[in-house]
N, C-alpha and C positions, 0 to 999 in steps of 0.2 A: 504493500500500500504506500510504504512512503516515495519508492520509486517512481509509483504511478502520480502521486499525488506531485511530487517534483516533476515529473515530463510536464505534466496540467499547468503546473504555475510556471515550467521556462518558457511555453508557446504563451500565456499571458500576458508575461515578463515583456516580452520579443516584442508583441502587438504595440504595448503601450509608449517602448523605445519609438517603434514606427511611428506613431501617430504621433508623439512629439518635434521627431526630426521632420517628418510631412510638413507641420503647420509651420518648422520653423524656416523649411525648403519655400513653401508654396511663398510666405510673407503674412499667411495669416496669422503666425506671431513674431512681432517687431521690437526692436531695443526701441524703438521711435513712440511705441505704446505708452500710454500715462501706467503708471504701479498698477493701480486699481482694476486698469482693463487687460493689464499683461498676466497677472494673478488671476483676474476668473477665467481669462481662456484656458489657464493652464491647472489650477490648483489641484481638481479633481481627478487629472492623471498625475500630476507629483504625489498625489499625496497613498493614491493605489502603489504607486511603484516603489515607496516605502514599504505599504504593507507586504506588498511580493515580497521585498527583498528580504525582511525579516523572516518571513514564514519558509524562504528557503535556504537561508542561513543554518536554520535550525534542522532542516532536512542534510542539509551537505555536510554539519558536523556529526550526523549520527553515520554517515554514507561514508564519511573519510575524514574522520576523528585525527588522523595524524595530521592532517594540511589544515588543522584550526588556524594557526597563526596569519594563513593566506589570506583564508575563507573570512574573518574575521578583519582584518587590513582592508581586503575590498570593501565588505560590506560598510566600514567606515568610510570608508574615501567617498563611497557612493552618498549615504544617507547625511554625510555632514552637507555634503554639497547640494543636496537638496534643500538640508535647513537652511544653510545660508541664502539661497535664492528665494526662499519665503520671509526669513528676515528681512531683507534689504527690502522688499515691494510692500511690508508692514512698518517701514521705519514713515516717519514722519520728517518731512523733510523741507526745506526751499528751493532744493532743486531736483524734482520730480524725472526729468528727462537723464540728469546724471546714474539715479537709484536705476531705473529702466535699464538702462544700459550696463550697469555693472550686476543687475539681475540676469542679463541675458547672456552676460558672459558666464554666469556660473550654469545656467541653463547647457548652456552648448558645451562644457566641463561634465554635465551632470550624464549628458551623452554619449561620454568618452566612457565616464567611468561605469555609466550600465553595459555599456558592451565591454568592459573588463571584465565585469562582473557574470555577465551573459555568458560569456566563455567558458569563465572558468564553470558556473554549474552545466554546463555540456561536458565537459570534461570529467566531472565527477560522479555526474549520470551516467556514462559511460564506461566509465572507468572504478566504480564504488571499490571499498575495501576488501579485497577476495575474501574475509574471515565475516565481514558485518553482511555483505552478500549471503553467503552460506545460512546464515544465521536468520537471514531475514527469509529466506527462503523454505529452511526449518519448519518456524513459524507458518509462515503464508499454508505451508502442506498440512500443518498441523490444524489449522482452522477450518480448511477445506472438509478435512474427515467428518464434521457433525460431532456433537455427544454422545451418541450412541458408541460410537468408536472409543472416544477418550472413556469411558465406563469400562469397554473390554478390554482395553491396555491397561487400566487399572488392576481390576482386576487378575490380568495376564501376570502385572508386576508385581503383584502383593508379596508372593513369594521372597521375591529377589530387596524389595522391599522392607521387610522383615528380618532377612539376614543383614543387611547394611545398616539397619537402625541400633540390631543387638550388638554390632562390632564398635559401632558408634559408642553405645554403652559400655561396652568393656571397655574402650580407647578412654574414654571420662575418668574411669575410675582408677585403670593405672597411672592416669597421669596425676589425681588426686594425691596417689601412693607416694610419687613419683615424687610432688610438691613438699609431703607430710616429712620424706627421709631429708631432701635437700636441704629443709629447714634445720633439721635435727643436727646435718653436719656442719650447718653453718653456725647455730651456737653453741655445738661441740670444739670448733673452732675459734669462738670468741673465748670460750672459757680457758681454752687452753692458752689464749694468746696472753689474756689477762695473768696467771697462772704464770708465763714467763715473763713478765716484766714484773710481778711483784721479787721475784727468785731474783733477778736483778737485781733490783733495787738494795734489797736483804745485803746481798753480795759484794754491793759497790760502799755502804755502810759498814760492812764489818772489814773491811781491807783495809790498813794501817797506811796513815799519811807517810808518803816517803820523805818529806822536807822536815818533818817534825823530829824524825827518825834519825836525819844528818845531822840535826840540830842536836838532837843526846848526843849525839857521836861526839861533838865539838867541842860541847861543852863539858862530858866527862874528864879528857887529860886535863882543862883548867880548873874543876875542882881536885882531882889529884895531886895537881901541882901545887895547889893553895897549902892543901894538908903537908905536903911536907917541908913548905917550909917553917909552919907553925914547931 
């Protein structure tokens, strides 16, 4: 469906390019036009070919999720340039003839970039994701079968079903197990670490000061020496 639904909206997309470059071929729309009359000949097709352009944005990302950043870049280029060419014919102005004409330049820009835009969703209609294709075709097969169908494959599955749900269960609970030990050895491990830094500590307090030690040493031959000569 969304394939289909994207073909629908490029042939829409395409029509409404046409009909803007037509009027703006033929003359019947002019930079020479006041704001006022340049905007309603055109509003109702600007403002469709936004909505196109959104609605197949969102189709081209599900169609070819890797080329967001493309798909997403155009889509901007396009819908900014559209705002701006309805700003500028809303702006209020004194000179009405200057706004027209810098409206229409964003106009005839806005026509560049729907046919950037036009290409690339040809290109990705064409071309969709081989894995989002597959998938989407899955699908489409799967719907086609009726209820009745999806009832007997249920049924078919129950079995196969039941084995994968009980494995599931066992999987929970070793890893439950699995959790319960890990913890166990991780504050088997803090105790123990605890357990050797107090032994340290112990260790480094009962060790005799070595400078205090030279220090007896030093001063025992100068008490020696005192006593004899008393």
């Amino acid at each position: 469906m969304i394939r289909e639904e994207l073909d629908r909206r490029i042939g829409e997309f395409e029509q409404l390019l046409q009909k803007i470059a037509s009027a703006n071929a033929s003359g019947v729309l002019s930079e020479k036009l006041p704001p006022s009359k340049l905007l309603e000949k055109t509003e109702k097709y600007v403002t469709r070919l936004s909505e196109v352009a959104i609605s197949n944005q969102e189709s081209m990302l599900i169609l070819r999720p890797e080329k967001t950043p493309t798909i997403k870049a155009k889509y901007r280029n396009l819908t900014q340039t559209l705002t701006t060419f309805k700003d500028i014919l809303l702006q209020n102005t004194s000179d009405p003839v200057a706004n027209s004409r810098l409206a229409f330049e964003q106009l005839r820009k806005a026509l560049t970039d729907g046919s950037d835009y036009l290409f690339l969703m040809r290109e990705i209609r064409d071309n969709p994701s081989p894995l989002i294709n597959h998938m989407l075709d899955l699908k489409e097969a799967a719907g086609k079968k009726g209820s009745a169908t999806r009832i007997r494959a249920a049924e078919d599955t129950k079995p196969l079903t039941e084995y994968v749900m009980k494995h599931i269960e066992e999987l929970n609970t070793g890893l439950t197990e699995l959790e319960k030990r890990i913890a166990e050895i991780r504050q088997a491990a803090r105790e123990l670490q605890e357990e050797s830094l107090k032994a340290f500590s112990r260790k480094t307090e009962e060790q005799p000061n070595p400078a205090e030690n030279k220090t007896e040493k030093r001063q025992l031959p100068l008490s020696n020496f005192k006593a004899e000569q008393n």
